[in-house]
C-alpha positions as CSV (number, residue, x, y, z in Angstrom):
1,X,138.9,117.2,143.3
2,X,135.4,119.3,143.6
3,X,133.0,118.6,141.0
4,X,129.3,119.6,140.6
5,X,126.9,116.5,138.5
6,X,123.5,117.9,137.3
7,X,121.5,115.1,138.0
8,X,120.3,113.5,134.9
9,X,119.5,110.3,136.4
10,X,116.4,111.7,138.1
11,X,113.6,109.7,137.5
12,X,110.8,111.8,137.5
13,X,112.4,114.1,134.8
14,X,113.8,110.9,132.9
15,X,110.5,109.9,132.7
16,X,109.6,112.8,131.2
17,X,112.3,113.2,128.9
18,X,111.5,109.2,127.8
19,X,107.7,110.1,127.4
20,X,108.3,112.7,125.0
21,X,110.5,111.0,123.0
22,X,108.4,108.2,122.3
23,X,105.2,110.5,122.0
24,X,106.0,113.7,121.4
25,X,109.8,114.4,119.4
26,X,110.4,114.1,115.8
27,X,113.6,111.8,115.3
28,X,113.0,111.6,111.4
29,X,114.2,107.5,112.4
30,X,113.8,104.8,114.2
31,X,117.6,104.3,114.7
32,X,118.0,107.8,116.0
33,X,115.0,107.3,118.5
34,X,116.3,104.0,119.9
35,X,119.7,105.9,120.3
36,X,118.4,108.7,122.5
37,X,116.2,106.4,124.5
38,X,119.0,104.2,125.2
39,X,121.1,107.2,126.2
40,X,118.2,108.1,128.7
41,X,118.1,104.6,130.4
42,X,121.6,104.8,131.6
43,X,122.5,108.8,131.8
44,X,122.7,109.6,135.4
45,X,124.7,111.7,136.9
46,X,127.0,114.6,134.7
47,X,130.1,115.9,136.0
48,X,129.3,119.8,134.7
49,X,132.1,122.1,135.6
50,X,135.5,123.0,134.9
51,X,137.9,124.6,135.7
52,X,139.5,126.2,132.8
53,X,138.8,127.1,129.1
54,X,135.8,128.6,127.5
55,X,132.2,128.7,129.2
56,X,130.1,130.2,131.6
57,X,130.5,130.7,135.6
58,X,128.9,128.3,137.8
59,X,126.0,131.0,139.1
60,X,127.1,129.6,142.9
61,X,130.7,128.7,142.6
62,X,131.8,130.9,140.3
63,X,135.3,130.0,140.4
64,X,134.4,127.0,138.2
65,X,133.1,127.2,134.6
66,X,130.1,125.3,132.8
67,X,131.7,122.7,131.0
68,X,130.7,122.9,126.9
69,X,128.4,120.0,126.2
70,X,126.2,121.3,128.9
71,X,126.7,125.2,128.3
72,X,125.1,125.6,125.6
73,X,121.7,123.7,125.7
74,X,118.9,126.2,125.1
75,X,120.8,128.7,123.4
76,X,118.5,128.7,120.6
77,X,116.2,130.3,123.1
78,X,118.4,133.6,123.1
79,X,118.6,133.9,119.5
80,X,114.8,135.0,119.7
81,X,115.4,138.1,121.6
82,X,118.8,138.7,121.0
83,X,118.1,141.6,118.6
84,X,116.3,143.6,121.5
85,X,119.2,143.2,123.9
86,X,122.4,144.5,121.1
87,X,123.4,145.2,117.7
88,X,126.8,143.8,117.2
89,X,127.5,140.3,117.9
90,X,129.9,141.7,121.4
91,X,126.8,143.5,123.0
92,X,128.9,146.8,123.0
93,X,125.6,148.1,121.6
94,X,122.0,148.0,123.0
95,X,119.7,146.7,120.4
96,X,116.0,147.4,120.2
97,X,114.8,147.4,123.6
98,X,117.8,150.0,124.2
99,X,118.0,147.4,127.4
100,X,121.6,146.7,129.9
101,X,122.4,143.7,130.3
102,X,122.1,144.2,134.5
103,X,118.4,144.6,133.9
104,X,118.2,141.1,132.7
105,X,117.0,139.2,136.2
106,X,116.1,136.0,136.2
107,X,112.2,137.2,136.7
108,X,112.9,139.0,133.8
109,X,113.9,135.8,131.6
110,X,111.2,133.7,133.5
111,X,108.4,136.5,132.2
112,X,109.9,136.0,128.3
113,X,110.4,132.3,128.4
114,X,106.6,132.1,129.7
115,X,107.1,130.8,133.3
116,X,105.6,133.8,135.2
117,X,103.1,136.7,134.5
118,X,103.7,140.0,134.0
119,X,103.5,142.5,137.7
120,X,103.9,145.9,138.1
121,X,106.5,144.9,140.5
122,X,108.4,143.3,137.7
123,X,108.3,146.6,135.5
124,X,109.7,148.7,138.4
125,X,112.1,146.1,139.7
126,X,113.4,146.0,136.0
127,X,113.3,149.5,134.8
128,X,112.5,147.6,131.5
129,X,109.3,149.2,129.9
130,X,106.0,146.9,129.7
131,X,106.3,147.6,125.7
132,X,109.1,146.2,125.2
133,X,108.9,143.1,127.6
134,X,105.5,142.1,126.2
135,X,107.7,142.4,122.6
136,X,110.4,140.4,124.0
137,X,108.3,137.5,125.0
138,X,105.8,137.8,122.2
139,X,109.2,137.2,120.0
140,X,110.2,134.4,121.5
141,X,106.4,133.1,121.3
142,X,106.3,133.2,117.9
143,X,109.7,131.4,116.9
144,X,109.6,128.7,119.8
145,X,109.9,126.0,119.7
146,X,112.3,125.2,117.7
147,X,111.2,123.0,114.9
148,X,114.5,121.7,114.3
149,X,117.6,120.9,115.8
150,X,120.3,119.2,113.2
151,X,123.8,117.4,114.7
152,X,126.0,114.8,114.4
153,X,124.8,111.0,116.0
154,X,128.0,111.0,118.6
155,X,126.5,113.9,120.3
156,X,122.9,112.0,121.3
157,X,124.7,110.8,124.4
158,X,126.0,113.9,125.8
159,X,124.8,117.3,124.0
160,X,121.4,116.7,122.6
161,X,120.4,114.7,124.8
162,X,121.3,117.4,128.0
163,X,119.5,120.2,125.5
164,X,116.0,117.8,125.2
165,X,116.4,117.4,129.3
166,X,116.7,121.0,129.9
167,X,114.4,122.5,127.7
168,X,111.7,120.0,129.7
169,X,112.9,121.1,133.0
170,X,112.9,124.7,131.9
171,X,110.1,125.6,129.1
172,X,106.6,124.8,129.2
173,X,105.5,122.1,127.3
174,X,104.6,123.4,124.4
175,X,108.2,125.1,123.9
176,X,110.2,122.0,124.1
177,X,112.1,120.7,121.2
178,X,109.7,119.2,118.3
179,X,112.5,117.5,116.2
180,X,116.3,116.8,116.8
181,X,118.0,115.5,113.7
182,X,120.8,113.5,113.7
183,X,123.4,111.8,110.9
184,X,126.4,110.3,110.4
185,X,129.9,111.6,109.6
186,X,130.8,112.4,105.8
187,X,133.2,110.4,103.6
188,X,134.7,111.2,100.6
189,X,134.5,108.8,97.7
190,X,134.0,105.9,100.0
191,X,137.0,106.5,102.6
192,X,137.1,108.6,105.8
193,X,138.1,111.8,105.5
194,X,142.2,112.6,106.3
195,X,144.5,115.4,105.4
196,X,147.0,112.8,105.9
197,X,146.1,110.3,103.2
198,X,145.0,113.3,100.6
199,X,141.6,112.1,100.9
200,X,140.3,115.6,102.1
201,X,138.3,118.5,100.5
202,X,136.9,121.4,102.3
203,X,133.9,122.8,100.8
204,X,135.7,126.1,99.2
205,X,137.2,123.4,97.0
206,X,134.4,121.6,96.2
207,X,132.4,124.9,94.9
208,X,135.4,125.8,92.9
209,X,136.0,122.6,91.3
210,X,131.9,121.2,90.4
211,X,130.3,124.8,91.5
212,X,127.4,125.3,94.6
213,X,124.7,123.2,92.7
214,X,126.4,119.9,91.8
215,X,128.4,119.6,94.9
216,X,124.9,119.7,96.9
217,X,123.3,117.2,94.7
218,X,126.3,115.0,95.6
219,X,125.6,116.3,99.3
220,X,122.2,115.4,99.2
221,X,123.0,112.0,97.2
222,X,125.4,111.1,100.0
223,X,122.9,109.9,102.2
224,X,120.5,110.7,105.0
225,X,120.7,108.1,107.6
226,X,122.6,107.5,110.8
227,X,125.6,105.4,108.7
228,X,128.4,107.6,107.5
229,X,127.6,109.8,104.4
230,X,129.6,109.6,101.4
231,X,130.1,112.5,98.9
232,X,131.1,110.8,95.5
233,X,133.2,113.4,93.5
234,X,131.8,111.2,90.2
235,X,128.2,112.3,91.4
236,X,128.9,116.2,91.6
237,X,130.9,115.7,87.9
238,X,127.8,114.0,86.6
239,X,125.8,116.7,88.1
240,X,128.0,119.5,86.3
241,X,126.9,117.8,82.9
242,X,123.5,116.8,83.5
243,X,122.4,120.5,84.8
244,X,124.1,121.9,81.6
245,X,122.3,119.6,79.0
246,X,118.9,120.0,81.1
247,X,119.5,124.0,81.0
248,X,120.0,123.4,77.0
249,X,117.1,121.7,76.8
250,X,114.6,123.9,78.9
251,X,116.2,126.9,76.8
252,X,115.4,125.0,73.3
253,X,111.7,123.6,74.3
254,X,110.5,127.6,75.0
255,X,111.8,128.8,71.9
256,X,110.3,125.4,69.8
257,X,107.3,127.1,68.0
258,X,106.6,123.1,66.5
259,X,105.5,121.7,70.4
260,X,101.5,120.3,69.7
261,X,98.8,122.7,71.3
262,X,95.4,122.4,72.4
263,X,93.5,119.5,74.4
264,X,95.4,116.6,76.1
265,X,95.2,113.0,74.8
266,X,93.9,110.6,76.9
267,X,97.5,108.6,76.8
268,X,100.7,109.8,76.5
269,X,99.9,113.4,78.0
270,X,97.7,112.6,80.7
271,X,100.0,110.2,82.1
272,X,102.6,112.2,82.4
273,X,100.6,115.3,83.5
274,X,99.9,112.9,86.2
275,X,103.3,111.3,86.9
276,X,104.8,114.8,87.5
277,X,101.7,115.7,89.8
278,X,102.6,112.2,91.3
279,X,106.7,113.8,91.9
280,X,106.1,116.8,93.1
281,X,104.1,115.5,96.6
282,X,106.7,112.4,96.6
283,X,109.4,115.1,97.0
284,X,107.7,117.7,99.0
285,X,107.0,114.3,101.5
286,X,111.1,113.5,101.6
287,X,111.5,116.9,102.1
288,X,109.8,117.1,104.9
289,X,111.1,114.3,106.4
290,X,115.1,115.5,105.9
291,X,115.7,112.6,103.0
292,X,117.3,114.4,100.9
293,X,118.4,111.3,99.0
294,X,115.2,110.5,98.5
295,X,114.3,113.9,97.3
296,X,116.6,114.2,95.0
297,X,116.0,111.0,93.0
298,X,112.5,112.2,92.7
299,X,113.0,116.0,92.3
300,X,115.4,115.1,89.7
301,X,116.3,111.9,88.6
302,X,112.5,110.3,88.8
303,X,111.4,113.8,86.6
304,X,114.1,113.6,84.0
305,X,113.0,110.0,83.4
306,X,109.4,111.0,83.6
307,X,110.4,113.7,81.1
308,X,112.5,111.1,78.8
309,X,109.8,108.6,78.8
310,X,107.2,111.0,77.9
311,X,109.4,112.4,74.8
312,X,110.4,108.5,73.8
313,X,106.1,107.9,73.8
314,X,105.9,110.8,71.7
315,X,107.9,110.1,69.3
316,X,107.3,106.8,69.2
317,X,103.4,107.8,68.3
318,X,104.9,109.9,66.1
319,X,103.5,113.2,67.6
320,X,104.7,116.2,69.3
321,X,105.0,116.7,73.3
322,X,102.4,119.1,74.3
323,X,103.7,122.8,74.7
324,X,101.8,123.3,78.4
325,X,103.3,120.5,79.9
326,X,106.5,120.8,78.5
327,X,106.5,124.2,79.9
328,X,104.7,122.8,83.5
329,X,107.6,119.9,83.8
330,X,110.5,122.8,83.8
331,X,108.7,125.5,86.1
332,X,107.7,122.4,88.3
333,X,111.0,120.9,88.1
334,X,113.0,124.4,88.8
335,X,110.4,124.7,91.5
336,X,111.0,121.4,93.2
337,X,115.1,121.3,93.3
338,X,115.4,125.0,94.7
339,X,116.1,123.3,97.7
340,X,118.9,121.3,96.1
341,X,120.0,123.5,93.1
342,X,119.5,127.2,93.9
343,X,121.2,128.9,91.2
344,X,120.3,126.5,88.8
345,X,116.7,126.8,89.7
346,X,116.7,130.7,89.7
347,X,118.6,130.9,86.2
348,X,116.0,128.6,84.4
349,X,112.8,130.7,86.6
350,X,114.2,133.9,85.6
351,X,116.3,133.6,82.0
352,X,114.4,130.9,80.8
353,X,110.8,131.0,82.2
354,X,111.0,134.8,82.1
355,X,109.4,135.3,85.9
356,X,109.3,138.5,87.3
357,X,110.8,137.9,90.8
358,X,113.3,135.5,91.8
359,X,112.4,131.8,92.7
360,X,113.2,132.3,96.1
361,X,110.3,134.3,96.9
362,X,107.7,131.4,95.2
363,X,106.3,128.8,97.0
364,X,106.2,125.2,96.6
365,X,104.2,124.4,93.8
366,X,100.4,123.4,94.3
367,X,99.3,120.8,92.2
368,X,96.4,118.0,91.6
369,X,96.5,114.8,93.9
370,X,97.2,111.8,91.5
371,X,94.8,110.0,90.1
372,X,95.6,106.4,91.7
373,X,93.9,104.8,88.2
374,X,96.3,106.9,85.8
375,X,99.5,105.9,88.4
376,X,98.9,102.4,88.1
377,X,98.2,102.6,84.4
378,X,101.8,104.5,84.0
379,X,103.5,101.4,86.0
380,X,101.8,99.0,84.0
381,X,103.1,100.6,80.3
382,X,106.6,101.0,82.0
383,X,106.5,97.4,83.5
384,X,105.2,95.8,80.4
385,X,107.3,97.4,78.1
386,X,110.3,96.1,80.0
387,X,108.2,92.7,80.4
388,X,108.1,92.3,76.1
389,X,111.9,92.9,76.2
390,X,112.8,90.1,78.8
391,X,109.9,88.2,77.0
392,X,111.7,87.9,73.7
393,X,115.0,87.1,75.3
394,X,113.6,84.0,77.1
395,X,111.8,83.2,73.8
396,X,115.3,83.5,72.0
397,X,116.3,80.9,75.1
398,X,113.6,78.4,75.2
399,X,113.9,78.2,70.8
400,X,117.3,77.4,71.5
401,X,116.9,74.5,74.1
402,X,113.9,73.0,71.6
403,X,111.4,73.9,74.2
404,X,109.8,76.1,71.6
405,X,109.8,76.8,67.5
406,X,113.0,78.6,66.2
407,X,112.7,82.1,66.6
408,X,114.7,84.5,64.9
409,X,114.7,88.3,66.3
410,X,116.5,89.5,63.0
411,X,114.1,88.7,61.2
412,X,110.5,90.4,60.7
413,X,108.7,89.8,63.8
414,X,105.8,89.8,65.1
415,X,104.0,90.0,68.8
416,X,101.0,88.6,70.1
417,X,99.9,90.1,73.2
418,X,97.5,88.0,75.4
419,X,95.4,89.8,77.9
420,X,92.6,88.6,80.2
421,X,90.0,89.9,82.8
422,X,89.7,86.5,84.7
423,X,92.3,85.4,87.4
424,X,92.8,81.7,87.5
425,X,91.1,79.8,90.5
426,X,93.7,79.3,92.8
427,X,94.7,83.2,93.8
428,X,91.2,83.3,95.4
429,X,92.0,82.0,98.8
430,X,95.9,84.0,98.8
431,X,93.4,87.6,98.1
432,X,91.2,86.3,100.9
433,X,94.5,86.2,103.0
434,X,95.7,89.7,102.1
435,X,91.5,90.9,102.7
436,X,91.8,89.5,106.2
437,X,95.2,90.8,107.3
438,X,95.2,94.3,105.6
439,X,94.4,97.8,107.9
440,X,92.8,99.9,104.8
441,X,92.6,102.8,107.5
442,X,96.3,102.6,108.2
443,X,97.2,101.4,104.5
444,X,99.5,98.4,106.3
445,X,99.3,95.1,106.9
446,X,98.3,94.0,110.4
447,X,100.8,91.1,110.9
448,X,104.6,91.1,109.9
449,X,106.2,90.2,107.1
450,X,107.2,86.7,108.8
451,X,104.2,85.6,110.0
452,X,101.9,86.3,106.6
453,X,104.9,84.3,105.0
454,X,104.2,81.8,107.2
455,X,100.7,81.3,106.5
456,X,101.4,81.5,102.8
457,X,103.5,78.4,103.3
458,X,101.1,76.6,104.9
459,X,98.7,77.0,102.2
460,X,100.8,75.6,99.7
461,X,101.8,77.0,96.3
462,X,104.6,79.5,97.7
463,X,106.9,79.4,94.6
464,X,103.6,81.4,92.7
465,X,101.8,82.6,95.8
466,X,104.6,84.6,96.8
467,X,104.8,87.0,93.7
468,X,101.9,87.3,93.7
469,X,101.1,88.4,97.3
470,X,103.9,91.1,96.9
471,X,102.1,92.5,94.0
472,X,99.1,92.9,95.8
473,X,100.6,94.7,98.4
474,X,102.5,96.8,96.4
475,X,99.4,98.1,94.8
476,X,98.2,98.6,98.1
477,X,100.6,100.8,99.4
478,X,100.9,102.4,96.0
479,X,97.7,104.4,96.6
480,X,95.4,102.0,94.6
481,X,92.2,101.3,96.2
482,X,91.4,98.3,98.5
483,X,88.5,97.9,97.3
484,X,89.6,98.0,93.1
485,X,92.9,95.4,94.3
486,X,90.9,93.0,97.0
487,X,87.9,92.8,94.4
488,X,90.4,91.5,91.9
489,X,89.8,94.6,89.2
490,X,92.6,96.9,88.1
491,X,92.3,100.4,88.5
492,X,92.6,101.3,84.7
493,X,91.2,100.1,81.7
494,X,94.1,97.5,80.5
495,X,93.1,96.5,76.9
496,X,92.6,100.0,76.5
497,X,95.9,101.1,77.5
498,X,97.5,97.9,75.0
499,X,96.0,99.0,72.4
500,X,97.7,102.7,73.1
501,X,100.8,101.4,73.4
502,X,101.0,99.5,69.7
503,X,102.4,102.3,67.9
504,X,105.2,103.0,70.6
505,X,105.8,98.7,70.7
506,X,106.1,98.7,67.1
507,X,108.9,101.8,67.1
508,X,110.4,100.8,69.3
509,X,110.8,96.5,69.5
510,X,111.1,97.0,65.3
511,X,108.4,94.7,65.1
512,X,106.3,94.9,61.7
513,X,103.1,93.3,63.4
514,X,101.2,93.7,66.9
515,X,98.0,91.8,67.9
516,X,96.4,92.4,71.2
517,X,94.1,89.2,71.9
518,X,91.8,88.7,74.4
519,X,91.6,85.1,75.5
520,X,88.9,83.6,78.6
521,X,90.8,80.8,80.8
522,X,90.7,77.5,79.2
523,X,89.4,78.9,75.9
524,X,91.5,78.3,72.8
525,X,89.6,81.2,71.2
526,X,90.5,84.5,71.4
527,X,89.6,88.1,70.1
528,X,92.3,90.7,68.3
529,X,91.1,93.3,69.9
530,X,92.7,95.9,66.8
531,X,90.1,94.9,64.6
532,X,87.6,92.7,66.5
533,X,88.5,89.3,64.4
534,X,88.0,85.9,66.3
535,X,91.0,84.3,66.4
536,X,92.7,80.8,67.2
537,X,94.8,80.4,70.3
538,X,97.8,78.4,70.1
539,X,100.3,79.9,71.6
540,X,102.1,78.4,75.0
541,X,101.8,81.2,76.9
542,X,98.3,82.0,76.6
543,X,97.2,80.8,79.4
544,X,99.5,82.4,81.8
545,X,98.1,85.9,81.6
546,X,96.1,87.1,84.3
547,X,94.5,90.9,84.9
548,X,97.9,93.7,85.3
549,X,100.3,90.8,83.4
550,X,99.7,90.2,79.9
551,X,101.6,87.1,78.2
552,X,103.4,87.5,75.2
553,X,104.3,85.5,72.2
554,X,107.3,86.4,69.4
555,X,106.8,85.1,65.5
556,X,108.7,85.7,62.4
557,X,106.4,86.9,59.8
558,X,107.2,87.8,55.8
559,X,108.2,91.6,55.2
């Protein structure tokens, strides 16, 4: 039968379309990038027309119709003026430009869409008045391009692929697409969606059974990538529960007259004023990049426990969180899930913060860049304080095996942290490695992962090189300076941040003594750094601290 093909295949315009996705198009992924550039290399030609169902006329056969997929490519385009040409969504009604839709030539469109000037010819050809064309295409110059086009991953072959094709054969380049979007399908609770197995919810039932917010923390929990998402009914319940108590809490801390005032300590507050500073760009960065899982879990997740740990150090210091930031982490927080939790976010803005104007009118909060210095020392009380805990249990272990004296946690006990500013000899020539192959201007490394791995081997040592290696890198890319991590120091002051962390140990290990002992490699003298007293080192571990990794050793002592 007759068919027309728009020609796809072309190569000059393929290579355009190819250029600009490797250069120019925002795929938020790698896997979504590959896809449309592999669509590109074998798209030719597109059978376009139809012969029945919904579309537009073929302009020169109009006895055929423009088949879907390609109908509808650069409708975005209308949108911009569409409220010039009618009111209602049928066009029974002029809109602004009080314009019909015969005046609407194609050197009309080519004037708005910026691919002719403006004649005097035009204006009387038209009957359309200079105003109101200049406003037309001044409309459509200030929303184009579009910034963002979001569909499902089966349509790159066919749909987006025939909308990034002809917005370049159409638009000027500056009005092509700048990001196309793409994702999976959704599952529910793990299994494809089906009316026929049960396993179906539409989203009218969703809001009615966890309400708007929960279900789109699920949504956004589901996942971001081009696999199939999965909504876990589990994850909106949580949600229901974990809003409530969080609400509770926000309304509780603004009324608690007890909350400490005045200057920040150099501990417990600043690192938590810091770590929030630290979550609010992490989140505006996923954001921005359309991970919403990854925005959530630091939005909300990573700023509860920030919130949690904060209160546990309090309390384990035996003070009181300080009133401003208590009062910073919910406006920041409310601030910082809008996107996720609306109504949640405008009830604790307005009923609990007391705001004037609802949240949706405030802008994403503006705060400090973190302090790389306090970041790292936040990681290192969180990391050690997990370290003391695994500590002790392989204590218990090695007691048990006679590799070490008996050792009895129910007991009174006592901990002996050893600490050090000298890394033993043989990590020189593995930081000499990580010098050599690291891009500080790009914050990578220049070689993969395989072939630094490699060279590791070769040097010997991989059981110990390789944690050690990773660590370095991890600082790296943490935000810690080159300079501080390749020079061997540590961006914070360690033995001052052990000793700040005694009174939380002792709370909440239960132990009845701490000691915090310096010790220089090979020396079996040490110094308590508590109360400056020389002492004698005889523990095991000693000698396997190094700078960022305290040792620690586990006695029973008398009550």
């Amino acid at each position: 039968m007759d068919q027309w093909y728009l020609d796809y295949g072309e190569e000059s315009w393929r290579q355009q379309a190819l250029d600009y996705v490797a250069n120019g198009l925002n795929t938020f992924s790698n896997d979504t990038k590959h896809a449309f550039t592999g669509v590109l290399n074998w798209l030719n030609q597109w059978a376009c027309a139809r012969t029945y169902g919904l579309g537009s006329k073929l302009p020169w056969d109009p006895t055929f119709l423009v088949e879907s997929l390609s109908d509808s490519t650069i409708y975005m385009s209308y949108y911009t003026i569409a409220h010039y040409l009618h009111k209602d969504l049928f066009g029974r009604e002029k809109g602004l430009g009080n314009v019909g839709p015969e005046q609407m030539t194609d050197d009309v469109w080519d004037y708005i869409f910026c691919r002719r000037e403006l004649s005097d010819e035009l204006i009387a050809q038209s009957g359309i008045p200079k105003e109101t064309l200049q406003a037309m295409r001044r409309s459509f110059e200030y929303w184009y391009p579009m910034d963002l086009r979001v569909s499902g991953k089966d349509l790159i072959p066919n749909h987006l692929t025939f909308a990034l094709y002809n917005h370049i054969a159409l638009f000027p380049r500056e009005y092509w697409p700048r990001g196309f979007r793409a994702n999976g399908h959704l599952m529910l609770n793990g299994e494809k969606m089906s009316k026929s197995t049960g396993n179906f919810m539409t989203l009218d039932d969703v809001t009615k059974k966890y309400s708007a917010d929960a279900a789109r923390i699920a949504l956004a929990d589901a996942g971001d990538s081009l696999q199939d998402a999965n909504f876990e009914e589990d994850v909106a319940d949580a949600a229901v529960l974990r809003l409530f108590n969080n609400k509770e809490w926000c309304e509780e801390m603004v009324k608690d007259t007890e909350l400490r005032t005045g200057e920040l300590n150099d501990f417990q507050d600043v690192l938590f004023d810091n770590e929030m500073n630290s979550l609010v760009a992490e989140a505006k960065k996923h954001y921005q990049e359309t991970s919403f899982k990854l925005a959530l879990k630091a939005a909300y997740y990573d700023f509860s426990n920030a919130r949690d740990f904060y209160r546990e150090a309090c309390n384990a210091a035996g003070i009181k969180m300080h009133r401003d930031l208590v009062l910073k982490y919910i406006e920041l927080q409310a601030l910082v899930m809008c996107p996720i939790t609306p109504h949640w976010s405008e009830y604790v803005w307005l009923e609990v913060l007391g705001k004037p104007e609802t949240i949706q009118k405030a802008l994403y909060p503006e705060v400090p860049a973190a302090k790389p210095a306090l970041t790292a020392a936040r990681e290192y009380v969180r990391t050690t304080s997990s370290n003391i805990n695994s500590a002790e249990s392989t204590q218990q272990k090695r007691a048990a095996k006679g590799k070490l004296s008996t050792f009895d946690p129910r007991k009174p006990k006592k901990l002996t942290v050893f600490v050090t500013d000298r890394f033993p000899a043989w990590q020189e020539k593995y930081i000499d490695l990580v010098r050599e192959n690291w891009d500080a201007a790009a914050n990578t490394q220049k070689i993969d992962d395989k072939e630094l791995n490699g060279r590791i081997g070769k040097m010997g040592e991989m059981k110990r090189a390789m944690p050690f290696v990773q660590s370095l890198k991890k600082r790296l890319r943490d935000g810690e300076p080159a300079s501080s991590v390749l020079e061997r120091k540590l961006a914070f002051d360690e033995k001052k941040t052990l000793v700040a962390m005694v009174p939380g140990l002792k709370r909440t290990a239960g132990l009845a003594a701490v000691e915090i002992v310096e010790v220089a490699e090979g020396s079996k003298k040490g110094v308590n750094l508590l109360d400056g007293r020389e002492v004698d080192v005889t523990a095991p571990v000693a000698d396997s601290a190094v700078p960022g990794q305290p040792s620690f050793f586990f006695e029973n002592v008398e009550a």
